[in-house]
C-alpha positions in Angstrom: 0.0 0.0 0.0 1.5 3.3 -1.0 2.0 6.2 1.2 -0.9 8.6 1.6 -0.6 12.5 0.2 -2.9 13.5 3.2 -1.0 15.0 6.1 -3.1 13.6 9.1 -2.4 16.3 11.7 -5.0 19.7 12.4 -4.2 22.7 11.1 -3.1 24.2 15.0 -1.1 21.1 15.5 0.8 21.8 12.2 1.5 25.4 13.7 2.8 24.5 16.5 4.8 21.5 15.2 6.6 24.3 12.8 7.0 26.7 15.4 8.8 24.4 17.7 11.1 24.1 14.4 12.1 27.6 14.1 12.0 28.9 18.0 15.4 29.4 18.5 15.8 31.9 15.5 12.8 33.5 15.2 9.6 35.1 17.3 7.1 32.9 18.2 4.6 35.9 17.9 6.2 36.8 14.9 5.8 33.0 13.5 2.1 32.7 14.5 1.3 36.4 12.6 2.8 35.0 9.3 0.5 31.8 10.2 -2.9 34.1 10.5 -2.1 36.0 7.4 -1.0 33.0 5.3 -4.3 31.0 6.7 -6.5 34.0 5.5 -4.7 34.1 2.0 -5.9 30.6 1.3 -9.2 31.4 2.6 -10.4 34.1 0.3 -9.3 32.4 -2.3 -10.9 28.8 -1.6 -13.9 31.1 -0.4 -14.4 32.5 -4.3 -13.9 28.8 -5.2 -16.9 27.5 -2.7 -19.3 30.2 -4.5 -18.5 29.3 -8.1 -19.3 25.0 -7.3 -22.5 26.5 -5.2 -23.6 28.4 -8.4 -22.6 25.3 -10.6 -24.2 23.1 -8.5 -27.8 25.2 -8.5 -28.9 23.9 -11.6 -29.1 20.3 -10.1 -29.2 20.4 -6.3 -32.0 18.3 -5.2 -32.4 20.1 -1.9 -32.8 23.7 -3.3 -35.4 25.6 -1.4 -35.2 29.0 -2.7 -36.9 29.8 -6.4 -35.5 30.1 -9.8 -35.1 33.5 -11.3 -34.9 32.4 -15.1 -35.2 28.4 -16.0 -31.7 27.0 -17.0 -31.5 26.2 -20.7 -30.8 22.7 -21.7 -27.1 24.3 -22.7 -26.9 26.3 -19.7 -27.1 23.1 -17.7 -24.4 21.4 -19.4 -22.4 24.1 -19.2 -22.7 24.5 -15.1 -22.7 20.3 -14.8 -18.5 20.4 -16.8 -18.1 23.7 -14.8 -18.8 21.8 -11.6 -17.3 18.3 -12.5 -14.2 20.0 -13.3 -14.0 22.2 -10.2 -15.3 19.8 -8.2 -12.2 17.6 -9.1 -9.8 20.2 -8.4 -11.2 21.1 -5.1 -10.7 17.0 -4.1 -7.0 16.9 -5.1 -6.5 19.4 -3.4 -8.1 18.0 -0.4 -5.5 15.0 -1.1 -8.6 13.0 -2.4 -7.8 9.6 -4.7 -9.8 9.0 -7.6 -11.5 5.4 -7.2 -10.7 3.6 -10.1 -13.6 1.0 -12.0 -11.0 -1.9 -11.4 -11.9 -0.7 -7.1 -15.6 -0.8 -7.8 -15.6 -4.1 -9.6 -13.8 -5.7 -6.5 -16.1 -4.0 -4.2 -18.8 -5.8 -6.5 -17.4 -8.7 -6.6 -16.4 -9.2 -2.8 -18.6 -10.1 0.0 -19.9 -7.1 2.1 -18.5 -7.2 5.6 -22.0 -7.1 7.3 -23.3 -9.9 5.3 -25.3 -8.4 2.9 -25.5 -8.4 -0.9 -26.3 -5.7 -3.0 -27.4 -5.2 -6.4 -26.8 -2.2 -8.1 -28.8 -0.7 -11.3 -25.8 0.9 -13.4 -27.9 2.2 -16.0 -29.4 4.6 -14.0 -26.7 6.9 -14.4 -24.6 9.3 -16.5 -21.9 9.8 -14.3 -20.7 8.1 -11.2 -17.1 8.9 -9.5 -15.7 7.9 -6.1 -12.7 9.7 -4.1 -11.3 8.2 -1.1 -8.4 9.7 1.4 -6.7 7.8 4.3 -6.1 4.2 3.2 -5.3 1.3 5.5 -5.4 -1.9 6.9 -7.8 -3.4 9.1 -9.0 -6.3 10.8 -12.3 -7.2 12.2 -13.5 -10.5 13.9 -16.8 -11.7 12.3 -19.3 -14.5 14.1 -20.4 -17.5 12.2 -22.9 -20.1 12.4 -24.8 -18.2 15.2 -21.7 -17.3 17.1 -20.7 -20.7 17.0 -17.5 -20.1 14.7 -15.7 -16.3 15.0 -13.3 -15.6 12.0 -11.1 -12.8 12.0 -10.7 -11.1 8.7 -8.3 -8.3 7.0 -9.7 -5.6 5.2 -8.6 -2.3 3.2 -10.3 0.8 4.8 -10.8 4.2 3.1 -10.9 7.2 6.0 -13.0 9.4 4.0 -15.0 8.6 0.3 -16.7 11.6 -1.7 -19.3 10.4 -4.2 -20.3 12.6 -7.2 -23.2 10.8 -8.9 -25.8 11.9 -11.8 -28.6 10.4 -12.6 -30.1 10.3 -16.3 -33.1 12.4 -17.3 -36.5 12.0 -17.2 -37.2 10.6 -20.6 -35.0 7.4 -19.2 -37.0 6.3 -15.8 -40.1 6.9 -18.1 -38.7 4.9 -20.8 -37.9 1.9 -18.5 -41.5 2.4 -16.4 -39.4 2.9 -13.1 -40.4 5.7 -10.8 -36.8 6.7 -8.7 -37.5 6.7 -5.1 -35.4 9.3 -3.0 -34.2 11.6 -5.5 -34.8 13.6 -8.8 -34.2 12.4 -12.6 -31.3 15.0 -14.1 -30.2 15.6 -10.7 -27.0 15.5 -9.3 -26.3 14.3 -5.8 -22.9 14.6 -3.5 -21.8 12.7 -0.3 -19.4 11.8 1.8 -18.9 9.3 4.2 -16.7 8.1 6.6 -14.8 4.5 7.4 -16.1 2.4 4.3 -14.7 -0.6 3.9 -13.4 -0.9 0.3 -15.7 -4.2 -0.3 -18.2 -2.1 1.0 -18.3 0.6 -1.7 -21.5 0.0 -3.6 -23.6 0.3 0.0 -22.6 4.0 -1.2 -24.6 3.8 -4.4 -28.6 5.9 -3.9 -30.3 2.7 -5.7 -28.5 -0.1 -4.2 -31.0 -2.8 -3.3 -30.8 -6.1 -0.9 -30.7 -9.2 -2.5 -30.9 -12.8 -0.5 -27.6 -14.2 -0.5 -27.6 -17.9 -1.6 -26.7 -19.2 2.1 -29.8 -17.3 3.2 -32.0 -18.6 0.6 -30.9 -22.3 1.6 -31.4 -21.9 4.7 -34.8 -20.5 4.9 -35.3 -22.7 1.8 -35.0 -26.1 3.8 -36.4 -24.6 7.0 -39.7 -24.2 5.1 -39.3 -27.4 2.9 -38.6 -29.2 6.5 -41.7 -27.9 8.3 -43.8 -27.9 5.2 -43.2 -31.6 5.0 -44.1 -32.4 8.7 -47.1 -29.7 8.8 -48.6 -32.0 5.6 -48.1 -35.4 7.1 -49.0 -34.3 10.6 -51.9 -32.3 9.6 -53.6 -33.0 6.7 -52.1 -36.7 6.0 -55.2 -38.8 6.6 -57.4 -36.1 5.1 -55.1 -36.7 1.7 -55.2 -40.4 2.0 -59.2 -39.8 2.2 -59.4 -37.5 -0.5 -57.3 -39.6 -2.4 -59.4 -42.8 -2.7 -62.2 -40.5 -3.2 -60.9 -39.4 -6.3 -60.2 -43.1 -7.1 -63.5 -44.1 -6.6 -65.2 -40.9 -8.8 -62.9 -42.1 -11.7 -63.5 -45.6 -11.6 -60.2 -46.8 -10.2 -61.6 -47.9 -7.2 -65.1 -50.1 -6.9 -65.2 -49.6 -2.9 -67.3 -46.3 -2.1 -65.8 -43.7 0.2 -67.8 -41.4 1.9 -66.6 -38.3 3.4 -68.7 -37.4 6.6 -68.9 -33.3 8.4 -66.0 -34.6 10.7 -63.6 -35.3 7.7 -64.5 -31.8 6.3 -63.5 -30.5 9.3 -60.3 -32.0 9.7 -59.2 -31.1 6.1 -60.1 -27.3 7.0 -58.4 -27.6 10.3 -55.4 -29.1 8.6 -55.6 -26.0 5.6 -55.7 -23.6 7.9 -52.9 -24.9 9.4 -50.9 -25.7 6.5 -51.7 -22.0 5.0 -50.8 -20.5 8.5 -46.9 -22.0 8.3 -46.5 -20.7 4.6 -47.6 -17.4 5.8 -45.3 -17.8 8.6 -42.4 -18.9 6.7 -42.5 -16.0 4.4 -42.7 -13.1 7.0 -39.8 -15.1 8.1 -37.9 -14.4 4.8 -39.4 -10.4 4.6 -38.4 -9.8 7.8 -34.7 -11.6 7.3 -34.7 -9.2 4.6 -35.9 -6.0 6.8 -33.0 -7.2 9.0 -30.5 -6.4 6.4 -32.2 -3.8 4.9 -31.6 -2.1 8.6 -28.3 -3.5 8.8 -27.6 -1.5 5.9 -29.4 2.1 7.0 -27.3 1.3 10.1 -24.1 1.5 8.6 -24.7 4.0 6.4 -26.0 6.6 9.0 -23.3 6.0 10.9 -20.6 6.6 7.9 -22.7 9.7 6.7 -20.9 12.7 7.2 -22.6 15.5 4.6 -24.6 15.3 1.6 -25.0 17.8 -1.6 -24.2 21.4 -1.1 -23.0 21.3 2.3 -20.5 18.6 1.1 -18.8 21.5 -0.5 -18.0 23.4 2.9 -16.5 20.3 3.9 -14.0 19.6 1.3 -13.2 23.6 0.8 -12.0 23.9 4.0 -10.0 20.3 3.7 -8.6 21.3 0.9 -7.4 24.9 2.4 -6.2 23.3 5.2 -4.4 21.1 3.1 -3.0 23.4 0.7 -2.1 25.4 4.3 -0.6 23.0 5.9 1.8 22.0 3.1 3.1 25.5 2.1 3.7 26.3 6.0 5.8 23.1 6.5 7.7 24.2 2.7 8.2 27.5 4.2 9.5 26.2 7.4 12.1 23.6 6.4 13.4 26.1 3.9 13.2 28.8 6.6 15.7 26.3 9.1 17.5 25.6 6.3 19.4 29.4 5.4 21.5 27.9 2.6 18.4 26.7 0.5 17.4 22.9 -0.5 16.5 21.8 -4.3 12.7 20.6 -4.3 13.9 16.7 -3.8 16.6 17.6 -0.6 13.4 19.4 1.0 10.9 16.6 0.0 12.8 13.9 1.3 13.7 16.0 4.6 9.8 17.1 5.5 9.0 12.9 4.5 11.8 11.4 7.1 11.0 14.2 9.6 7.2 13.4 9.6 8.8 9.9 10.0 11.4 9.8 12.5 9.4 12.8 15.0 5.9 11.9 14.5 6.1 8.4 13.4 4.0 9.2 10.6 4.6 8.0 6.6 2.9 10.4 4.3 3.6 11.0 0.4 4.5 14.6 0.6 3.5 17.0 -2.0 6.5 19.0 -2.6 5.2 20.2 -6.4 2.1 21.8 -5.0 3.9 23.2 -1.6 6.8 25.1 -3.7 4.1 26.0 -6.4 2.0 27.7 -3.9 5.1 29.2 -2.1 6.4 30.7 -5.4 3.0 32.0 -6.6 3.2 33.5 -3.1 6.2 35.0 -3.5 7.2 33.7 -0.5 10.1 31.9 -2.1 13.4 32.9 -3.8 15.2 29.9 -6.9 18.6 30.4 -7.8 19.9 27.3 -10.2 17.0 24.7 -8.9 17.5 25.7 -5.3 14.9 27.3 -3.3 15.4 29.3 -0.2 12.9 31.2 1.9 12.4 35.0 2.6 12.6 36.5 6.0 9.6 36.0 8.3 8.9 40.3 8.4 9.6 39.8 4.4 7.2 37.0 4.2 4.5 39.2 6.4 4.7 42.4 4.6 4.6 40.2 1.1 1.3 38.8 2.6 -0.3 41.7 3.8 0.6 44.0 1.0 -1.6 40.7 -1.1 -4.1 41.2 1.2 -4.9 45.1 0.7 -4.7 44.5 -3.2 -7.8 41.7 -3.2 -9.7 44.7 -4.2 -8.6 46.9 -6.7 -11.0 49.3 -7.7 -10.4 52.5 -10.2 
């Protein structure tokens, strides 16, 4: 399993970590300032970023409660749904989000679900479907069999955090196919994000996932019924069959002795019916509510994994991702602030990696590319022959806060 881009530490604790760095040469106060002013950099301009997906997103969101001013052309639409997909994409790498790829969701078809419950998923009901996950690892969970009889521990991959961008096909389709969608809109485009999914797990995640029996279930309830079916009909309505039987017989010639069927056989054979028709009723609530049960199982899990859905998904992965982009650019700035004579991109990767490492026991994949690109966009930065060194912390401040007044620049 290959090391993670996300850097699993808050924001604060990032601060403090870098401060701790650079104490002996410079003021803490000074060091926490540049911090401030570097945080509220990123957050205007992820906050300009959070209104453009919201006004993308408008078009589609199936949990609008505020009116229309014009109706969106059919163009208009299209152009807002690319607008959003590709924004939306951007905003998730930056967050350190993976890209689920088709060869993950086929195994997650494929694979038995770790709460014993199969699910069928109707692919054709969409246009687009993407998954992003962050935080990979490995788990293990102990799993009871045969009624707690047998426990078997198993190993699974775990994804921290998965983002689901999913929309459905038009109206013209569900109509097509006489299928009415139950829990959201036709055209619409839904967002999610949950939390601890197991990567076998994956299409619980899908909106029209359904519960199917798994074969083991269906054998079992299957002979439970044939079983009892067997001893209700022998037990129960045996002699009334036999009776019955050389009734028949007799009415068709096959049989010369008469039979004759009295009010107390009637009786019997109703008694035995009623009976009979009583344990097929019972055996199938058995096998709807078995069904229920995973059904539940299911809205148990996934309530619990939820962590925001549609718009408000957006705050959520705007302020990962500026934290992200935060935290990487201060520990940039930092390293190359300790280190006076400069470090080439690769010296100062590898040094952030084995610190992260060796102080914090902690293997990350850092993002050196993005941290110096942000750092140089900043200004923040000085190259001289592929080496990059930093500017003074009251450079670095005035830099920031000369940015600042020039957000607005009006004639």
């Amino acid at each position: 399993m290959s090391a993670d881009r996300f850097i699993p530490f808050r924001k604060q604790d990032i601060i403090t970590m870098c401060q701790q760095e650079v104490a002996d040469g410079q003021s803490a106060n000074a060091f926490q300032q540049f911090c401030d002013i570097l945080a509220s950099v990123f957050h205007f301009q992820y906050h300009e970023q959070l209104e453009a997906l919201k006004n993308d997103y408008a078009p589609f969101d199936p949990n609008a409660d505020t009116k229309l001013l014009t109706p969106y052309s059919e163009k208009q639409r299209n152009e807002h749904q690319s607008r959003f997909a590709k924004n939306f994409a951007e905003v998730l790498n930056a967050a350190n989000f993976e890209k689920v790829t088709e060869q993950d969701l086929q195994d997650a078809l494929s694979e038995e679900s770790l709460f014993k419950v199969r699910l069928e998923v109707e692919f054709d009901d969409f246009e687009q479907v993407v998954f992003y996950r962050r935080g990979e690892s490995q788990k293990s969970e102990t799993l009871s069999t045969f009624w707690g009889f047998r426990k078997q521990e198993i190993q699974f991959t775990n994804y921290d955090r998965v983002a689901v961008f999913i929309t459905f096909k038009d109206q013209t389709y569900f109509e097509r196919k006489q299928k009415t969608p139950l829990g959201y809109e036709p055209g619409s485009t839904i967002v999610k994000l949950f939390q601890n999914v197991p990567k076998a797990d994956l299409e619980m995640l899908f909106p029209n996932s359904e519960v199917r029996m798994r074969k083991i279930d269906k054998a079992i309830i299957g002979a439970s019924a044939a079983i009892g079916g067997a001893v209700v009909l022998v037990t129960k309505l045996g002699a009334s069959f036999v009776l019955l039987a050389a009734l028949f017989a007799f009415w068709l010639g096959w049989r010369s002795e008469e039979v004759e069927m009295t009010q107390q056989h009637f009786i019997s054979l109703g008694i035995g019916l009623g009976v009979f028709g009583s344990f097929v009723f019972k055996e199938w609530s058995k096998f709807k509510n078995r069904k229920i049960k995973f059904m539940k199982a299911l809205s148990d899990n996934l309530y619990f994994k939820n962590l925001d859905n549609n718009a408000g998904v957006f705050h959520t992965l705007i302020d990962a991702a500026e934290e992200e982009d935060f935290k990487e650019a201060l520990l940039a700035y930092t390293f190359l602030l300790k280190n006076t004579d400069g470090l080439t991109a690769q010296a100062l990767d590898k040094q952030i990696e084995q610190w992260f490492e060796q102080t914090h026991q902690c293997t990350l994949d850092f993002e050196i590319s993005d941290a110096l690109q942000k750092l140089e966009k900043l200004t923040l930065v000085t190259i001289q022959e592929q080496v990059y060194k930093a500017v003074s912390i009251n450079e670095a401040k005035q830099i920031l806060d000369s940015k600042w007044d020039n957000f607005f620049e009006y004639s």
